[in-house]
C-alpha positions in Angstrom: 1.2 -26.5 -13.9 1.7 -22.8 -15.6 -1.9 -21.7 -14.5 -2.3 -21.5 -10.5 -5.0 -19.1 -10.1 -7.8 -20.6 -11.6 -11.0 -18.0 -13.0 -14.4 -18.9 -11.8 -17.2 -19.8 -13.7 -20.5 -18.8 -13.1 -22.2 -20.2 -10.4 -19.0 -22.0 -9.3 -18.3 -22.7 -5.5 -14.8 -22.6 -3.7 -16.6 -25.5 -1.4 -18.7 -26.8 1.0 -19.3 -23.1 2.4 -17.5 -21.3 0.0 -19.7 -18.2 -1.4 -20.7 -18.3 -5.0 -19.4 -16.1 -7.6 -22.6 -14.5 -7.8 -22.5 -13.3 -3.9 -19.2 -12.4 -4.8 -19.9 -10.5 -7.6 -22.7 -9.4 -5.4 -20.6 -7.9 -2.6 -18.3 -6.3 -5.3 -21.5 -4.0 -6.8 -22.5 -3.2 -3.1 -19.0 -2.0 -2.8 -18.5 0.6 -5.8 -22.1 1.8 -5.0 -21.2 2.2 -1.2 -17.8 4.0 -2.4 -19.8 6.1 -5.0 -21.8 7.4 -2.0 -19.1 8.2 -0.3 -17.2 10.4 -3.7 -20.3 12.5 -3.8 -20.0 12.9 0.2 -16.5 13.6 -0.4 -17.0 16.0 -3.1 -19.7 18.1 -1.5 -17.4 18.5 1.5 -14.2 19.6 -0.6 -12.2 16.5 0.2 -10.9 16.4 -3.5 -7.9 14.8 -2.7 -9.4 11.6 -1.7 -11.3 11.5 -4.5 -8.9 12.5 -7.0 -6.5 9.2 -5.2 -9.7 6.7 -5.3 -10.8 7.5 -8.4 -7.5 7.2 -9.9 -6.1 4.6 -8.3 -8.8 2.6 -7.1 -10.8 2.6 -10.4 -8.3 3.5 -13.3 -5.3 1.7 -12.2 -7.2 -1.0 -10.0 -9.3 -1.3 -13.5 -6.4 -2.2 -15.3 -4.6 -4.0 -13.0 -7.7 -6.4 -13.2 -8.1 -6.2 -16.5 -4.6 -6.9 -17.3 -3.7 -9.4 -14.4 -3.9 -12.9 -16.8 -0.5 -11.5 -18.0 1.1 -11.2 -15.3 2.5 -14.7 -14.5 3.1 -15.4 -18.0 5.5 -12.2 -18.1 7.1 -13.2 -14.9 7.6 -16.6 -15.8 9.6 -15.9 -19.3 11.7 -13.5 -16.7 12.3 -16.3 -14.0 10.8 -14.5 -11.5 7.9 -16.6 -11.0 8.5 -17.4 -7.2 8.5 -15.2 -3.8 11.2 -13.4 -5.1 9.1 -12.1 -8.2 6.4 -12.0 -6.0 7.6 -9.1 -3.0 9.5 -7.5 -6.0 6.1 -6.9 -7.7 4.3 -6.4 -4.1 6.6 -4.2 -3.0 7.3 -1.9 -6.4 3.3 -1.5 -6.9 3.2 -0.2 -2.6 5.9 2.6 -3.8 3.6 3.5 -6.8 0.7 3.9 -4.2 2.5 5.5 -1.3 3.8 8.1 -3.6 0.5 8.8 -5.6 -0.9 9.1 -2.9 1.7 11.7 -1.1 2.0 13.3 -4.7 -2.0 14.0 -4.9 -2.2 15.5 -1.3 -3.1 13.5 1.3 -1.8 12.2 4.1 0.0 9.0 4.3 1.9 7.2 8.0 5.3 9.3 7.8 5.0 12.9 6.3 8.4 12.1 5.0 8.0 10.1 1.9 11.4 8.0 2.0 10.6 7.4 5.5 6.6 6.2 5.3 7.8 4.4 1.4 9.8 2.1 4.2 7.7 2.3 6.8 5.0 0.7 5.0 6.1 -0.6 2.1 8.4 -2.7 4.3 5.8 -3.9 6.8 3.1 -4.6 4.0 5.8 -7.1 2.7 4.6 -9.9 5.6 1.0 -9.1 4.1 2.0 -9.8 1.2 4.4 -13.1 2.4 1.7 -14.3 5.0 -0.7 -15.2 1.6 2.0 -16.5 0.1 3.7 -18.9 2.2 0.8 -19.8 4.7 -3.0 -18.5 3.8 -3.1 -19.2 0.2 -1.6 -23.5 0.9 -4.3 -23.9 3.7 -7.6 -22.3 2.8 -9.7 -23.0 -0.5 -10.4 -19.2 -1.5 -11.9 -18.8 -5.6 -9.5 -15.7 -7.1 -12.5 -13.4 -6.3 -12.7 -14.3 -2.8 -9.1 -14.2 -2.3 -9.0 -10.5 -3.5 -12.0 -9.4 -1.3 -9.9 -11.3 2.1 -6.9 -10.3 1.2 -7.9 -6.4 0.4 -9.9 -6.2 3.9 -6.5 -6.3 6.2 -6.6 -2.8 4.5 -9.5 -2.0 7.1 -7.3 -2.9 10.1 -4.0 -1.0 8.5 -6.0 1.9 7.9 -8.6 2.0 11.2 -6.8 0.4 13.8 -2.7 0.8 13.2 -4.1 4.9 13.3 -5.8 4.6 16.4 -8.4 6.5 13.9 -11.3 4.2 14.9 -11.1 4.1 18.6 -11.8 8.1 18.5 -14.2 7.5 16.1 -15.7 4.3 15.8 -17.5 5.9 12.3 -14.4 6.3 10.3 -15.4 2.5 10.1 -18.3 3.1 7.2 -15.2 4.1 4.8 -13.9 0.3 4.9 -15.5 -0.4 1.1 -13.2 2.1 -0.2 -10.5 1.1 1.9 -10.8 -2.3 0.5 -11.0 -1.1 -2.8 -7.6 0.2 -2.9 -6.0 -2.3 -1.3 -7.7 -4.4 -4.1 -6.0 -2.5 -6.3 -3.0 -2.7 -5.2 -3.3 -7.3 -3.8 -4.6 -7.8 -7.6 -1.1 -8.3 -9.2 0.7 -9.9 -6.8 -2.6 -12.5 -6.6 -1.6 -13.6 -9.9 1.3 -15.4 -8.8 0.1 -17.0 -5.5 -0.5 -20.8 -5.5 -4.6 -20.7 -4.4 -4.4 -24.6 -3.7 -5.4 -24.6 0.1 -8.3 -27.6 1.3 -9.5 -26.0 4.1 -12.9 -24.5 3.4 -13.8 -23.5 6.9 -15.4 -20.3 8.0 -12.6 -19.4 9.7 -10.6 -19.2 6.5 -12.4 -15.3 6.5 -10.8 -14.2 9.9 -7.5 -16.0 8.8 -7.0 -14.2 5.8 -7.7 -10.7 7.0 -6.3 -10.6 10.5 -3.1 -13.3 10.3 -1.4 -10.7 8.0 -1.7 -7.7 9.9 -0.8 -9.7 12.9 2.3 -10.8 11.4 3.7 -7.4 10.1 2.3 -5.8 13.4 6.2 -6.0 14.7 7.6 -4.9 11.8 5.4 -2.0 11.7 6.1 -0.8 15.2 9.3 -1.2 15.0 10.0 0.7 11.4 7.4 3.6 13.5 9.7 3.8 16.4 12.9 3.9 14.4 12.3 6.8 11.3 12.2 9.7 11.1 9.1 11.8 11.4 
Protein backbone atom coordinates (compact mmCIF):
# COMPACT_ATOMS: atom_id res chain seq x y z
CA UNK A 1 0.00 0.00 0.00
CA UNK A 2 2.29 3.25 -1.03
CA UNK A 3 -0.54 5.73 -0.02
CA UNK A 4 -1.40 5.63 3.92
CA UNK A 5 -2.71 8.93 4.56
CA UNK A 6 -5.66 9.10 2.56
CA UNK A 7 -7.13 13.00 1.42
CA UNK A 8 -10.65 13.73 2.19
CA UNK A 9 -13.20 14.46 -0.04
CA UNK A 10 -15.79 16.83 0.48
CA UNK A 11 -18.30 16.08 2.74
CA UNK A 12 -16.45 12.83 3.78
CA UNK A 13 -16.69 11.43 7.49
CA UNK A 14 -13.89 9.71 9.52
CA UNK A 15 -17.13 7.67 11.07
CA UNK A 16 -19.82 7.25 13.10
CA UNK A 17 -18.94 10.63 15.09
CA UNK A 18 -16.19 11.59 13.17
CA UNK A 19 -16.57 15.52 12.15
CA UNK A 20 -16.92 16.36 8.55
CA UNK A 21 -14.40 17.95 6.47
CA UNK A 22 -16.52 20.90 6.25
CA UNK A 23 -16.43 21.40 10.27
CA UNK A 24 -13.00 20.80 9.82
CA UNK A 25 -12.38 23.16 7.40
CA UNK A 26 -14.65 25.10 9.54
CA UNK A 27 -12.53 25.15 12.66
CA UNK A 28 -9.34 25.79 10.46
CA UNK A 29 -10.98 29.50 9.14
CA UNK A 30 -11.99 30.18 12.89
CA UNK A 31 -8.44 29.58 13.60
CA UNK A 32 -6.37 31.96 11.12
CA UNK A 33 -9.14 34.57 11.92
CA UNK A 34 -8.70 34.11 15.75
CA UNK A 35 -4.76 34.19 15.16
CA UNK A 36 -5.16 37.26 12.76
CA UNK A 37 -6.78 39.04 15.79
CA UNK A 38 -4.28 38.22 17.80
CA UNK A 39 -1.14 39.67 14.99
CA UNK A 40 -2.89 42.96 15.08
CA UNK A 41 -3.05 42.76 19.11
CA UNK A 42 0.51 41.80 18.87
CA UNK A 43 1.47 44.46 16.54
CA UNK A 44 -0.17 47.39 18.34
CA UNK A 45 1.57 46.26 21.48
CA UNK A 46 5.22 45.93 19.90
CA UNK A 47 5.45 42.26 20.23
CA UNK A 48 7.06 42.02 16.66
CA UNK A 49 8.87 39.11 17.38
CA UNK A 50 6.00 36.83 17.74
CA UNK A 51 4.67 38.02 14.84
CA UNK A 52 7.64 38.08 12.72
CA UNK A 53 8.00 33.84 14.09
CA UNK A 54 4.05 33.21 13.32
CA UNK A 55 3.91 34.73 10.31
CA UNK A 56 6.93 33.10 9.04
CA UNK A 57 6.75 29.98 10.36
CA UNK A 58 3.29 29.33 10.94
CA UNK A 59 1.98 30.64 7.59
CA UNK A 60 4.97 30.63 5.00
CA UNK A 61 6.68 27.57 6.00
CA UNK A 62 3.42 25.81 7.61
CA UNK A 63 2.00 26.88 3.92
CA UNK A 64 4.43 24.98 2.23
CA UNK A 65 4.84 22.28 4.29
CA UNK A 66 1.08 21.68 3.50
CA UNK A 67 1.31 22.42 0.19
CA UNK A 68 4.17 20.26 -0.44
CA UNK A 69 3.41 17.30 2.09
CA UNK A 70 1.98 14.63 -0.92
CA UNK A 71 5.83 14.40 -1.59
CA UNK A 72 6.94 13.66 1.23
CA UNK A 73 6.48 9.85 1.51
CA UNK A 74 7.18 9.34 -2.06
CA UNK A 75 10.75 11.05 -1.37
CA UNK A 76 11.31 8.97 1.66
CA UNK A 77 10.35 5.85 0.25
CA UNK A 78 12.90 5.99 -2.94
CA UNK A 79 15.48 6.77 0.24
CA UNK A 80 14.37 3.70 2.45
CA UNK A 81 13.47 5.73 5.10
CA UNK A 82 9.87 5.18 5.03
CA UNK A 83 9.57 3.78 8.62
CA UNK A 84 10.02 5.29 12.33
CA UNK A 85 13.37 5.80 11.63
CA UNK A 86 12.54 8.23 8.60
CA UNK A 87 9.94 9.32 10.57
CA UNK A 88 11.88 10.90 14.11
CA UNK A 89 14.67 11.83 11.61
CA UNK A 90 12.21 14.11 9.77
CA UNK A 91 10.30 14.95 13.29
CA UNK A 92 13.17 15.74 14.96
CA UNK A 93 15.37 17.83 12.07
CA UNK A 94 12.05 20.03 11.35
CA UNK A 95 11.91 20.71 15.72
CA UNK A 96 15.71 22.09 15.25
CA UNK A 97 14.51 24.32 12.29
CA UNK A 98 11.80 25.68 14.73
CA UNK A 99 13.64 25.94 17.96
CA UNK A 100 16.37 27.84 16.23
CA UNK A 101 14.02 30.26 14.14
CA UNK A 102 12.52 30.87 16.72
CA UNK A 103 15.76 31.68 19.19
CA UNK A 104 17.26 33.33 15.94
CA UNK A 105 14.07 35.90 15.55
CA UNK A 106 14.09 36.88 19.39
CA UNK A 107 11.94 35.25 21.46
CA UNK A 108 12.14 33.09 24.12
CA UNK A 109 12.23 29.51 23.93
CA UNK A 110 12.59 26.54 27.34
CA UNK A 111 16.52 26.88 27.76
CA UNK A 112 18.08 30.30 26.84
CA UNK A 113 20.88 28.16 25.75
CA UNK A 114 20.15 26.96 22.25
CA UNK A 115 22.19 23.53 22.31
CA UNK A 116 20.67 22.96 25.55
CA UNK A 117 16.66 23.86 24.91
CA UNK A 118 17.49 22.16 20.84
CA UNK A 119 17.80 18.86 23.36
CA UNK A 120 15.64 19.69 25.78
CA UNK A 121 12.84 19.82 23.55
CA UNK A 122 13.60 18.54 20.50
CA UNK A 123 14.44 15.32 22.53
CA UNK A 124 11.16 15.17 24.54
CA UNK A 125 8.89 16.13 21.45
CA UNK A 126 10.31 12.90 19.98
CA UNK A 127 7.61 10.63 22.21
CA UNK A 128 5.03 13.22 20.62
CA UNK A 129 6.01 12.42 17.76
CA UNK A 130 6.50 8.30 18.54
CA UNK A 131 3.18 8.23 20.65
CA UNK A 132 1.16 8.95 16.99
CA UNK A 133 3.09 6.69 15.47
CA UNK A 134 3.29 3.57 17.32
CA UNK A 135 -0.06 3.85 19.36
CA UNK A 136 -2.67 6.80 18.38
CA UNK A 137 -2.65 6.69 14.76
CA UNK A 138 -3.26 2.17 14.78
CA UNK A 139 -6.30 2.72 17.23
CA UNK A 140 -8.36 5.77 16.46
CA UNK A 141 -10.02 6.57 12.89
CA UNK A 142 -8.79 10.39 12.51
CA UNK A 143 -9.27 11.90 8.45
CA UNK A 144 -5.55 13.65 7.70
CA UNK A 145 -7.36 16.94 8.63
CA UNK A 146 -8.43 15.82 11.94
CA UNK A 147 -5.30 14.21 12.72
CA UNK A 148 -3.33 17.53 12.19
CA UNK A 149 -5.75 19.66 14.37
CA UNK A 150 -5.27 16.60 17.45
CA UNK A 151 -2.09 16.23 16.99
CA UNK A 152 -1.13 20.12 16.83
CA UNK A 153 -3.29 20.83 20.12
CA UNK A 154 -0.62 18.90 22.59
CA UNK A 155 1.14 22.20 21.53
CA UNK A 156 -1.49 23.90 24.06
CA UNK A 157 -0.40 21.83 26.99
CA UNK A 158 3.66 22.10 26.04
CA UNK A 159 3.26 25.66 25.78
CA UNK A 160 0.51 26.54 28.87
CA UNK A 161 0.98 23.96 31.22
CA UNK A 162 4.87 22.46 31.01
CA UNK A 163 5.53 26.72 31.69
CA UNK A 164 3.38 26.89 34.56
CA UNK A 165 2.32 30.04 32.24
CA UNK A 166 -1.42 29.34 32.61
CA UNK A 167 -1.82 28.63 36.22
CA UNK A 168 -0.65 32.51 36.85
CA UNK A 169 -2.61 33.39 34.17
CA UNK A 170 -5.35 31.33 33.27
CA UNK A 171 -5.79 33.97 29.94
CA UNK A 172 -2.56 33.11 28.30
CA UNK A 173 -5.13 30.27 27.33
CA UNK A 174 -6.90 32.54 24.34
CA UNK A 175 -3.44 32.25 22.45
CA UNK A 176 -3.99 28.26 21.94
CA UNK A 177 -5.20 28.90 17.95
CA UNK A 178 -1.80 30.13 17.34
CA UNK A 179 -0.22 27.79 19.43
CA UNK A 180 -1.79 25.13 17.38
CA UNK A 181 -0.95 26.57 14.39
CA UNK A 182 2.66 26.18 14.78
CA UNK A 183 2.67 23.04 16.00
CA UNK A 184 0.63 22.37 12.72
CA UNK A 185 3.33 23.47 11.06
CA UNK A 186 5.71 21.79 12.36
CA UNK A 187 3.17 17.78 12.82
CA UNK A 188 2.33 18.39 8.95
CA UNK A 189 5.39 16.43 7.59
CA UNK A 190 5.91 13.94 9.80
CA UNK A 191 1.86 13.19 9.26
CA UNK A 192 2.75 12.12 5.92
CA UNK A 193 4.33 9.05 6.86
CA UNK A 194 2.07 7.84 9.74
CA UNK A 195 -0.20 4.85 9.03
CA UNK A 196 -3.97 6.64 9.81
CA UNK A 197 -5.54 3.07 9.86
CA UNK A 198 -7.04 3.10 13.51
CA UNK A 199 -11.08 1.68 13.96
CA UNK A 200 -11.84 3.31 16.95
CA UNK A 201 -14.06 6.29 16.31
CA UNK A 202 -14.97 7.13 19.83
CA UNK A 203 -15.05 10.53 21.33
CA UNK A 204 -12.41 9.88 23.38
CA UNK A 205 -10.11 9.47 20.38
CA UNK A 206 -9.94 13.73 20.97
CA UNK A 207 -8.51 13.54 24.55
CA UNK A 208 -6.27 10.57 23.38
CA UNK A 209 -4.61 12.22 20.87
CA UNK A 210 -3.81 15.48 22.61
CA UNK A 211 -3.03 14.46 26.15
CA UNK A 212 -1.40 10.63 25.71
CA UNK A 213 1.60 12.44 23.98
CA UNK A 214 2.40 14.95 26.39
CA UNK A 215 1.95 12.47 29.01
CA UNK A 216 4.29 10.19 27.56
CA UNK A 217 7.28 12.74 26.98
CA UNK A 218 6.24 14.35 30.41
CA UNK A 219 9.44 12.20 31.91
CA UNK A 220 11.59 12.83 29.40
CA UNK A 221 10.99 16.48 29.61
CA UNK A 222 11.59 16.72 33.33
CA UNK A 223 14.29 14.89 33.33
CA UNK A 224 16.30 16.72 30.18
CA UNK A 225 15.00 20.17 32.49
CA UNK A 226 16.74 18.95 35.55
CA UNK A 227 19.86 17.79 33.87
CA UNK A 228 21.06 21.02 31.27
CA UNK A 229 22.31 23.59 31.62
CA UNK A 230 20.44 26.83 32.00
Amino acid sequence: MTTKVVPEKKGQKTGGIGLSLSNMDSAWIIILVWIAVELVIFSKVGSWNMVEFTIIFGFLFGGLFWRFRASVRPAFKRAGLDNIGGFLLLAFWISVFEEVLCYGLGNRIANPILWADIVQVCVTWLFWFATWYLYIARKYAFSEKEALLVGASVGILYECVSSGTVFGNPLVLLMSPMVVMIYAAIFVLPLQLIDLKGKDDSAWKYPVGIVLPYLASLPMGLVLAIMLPH
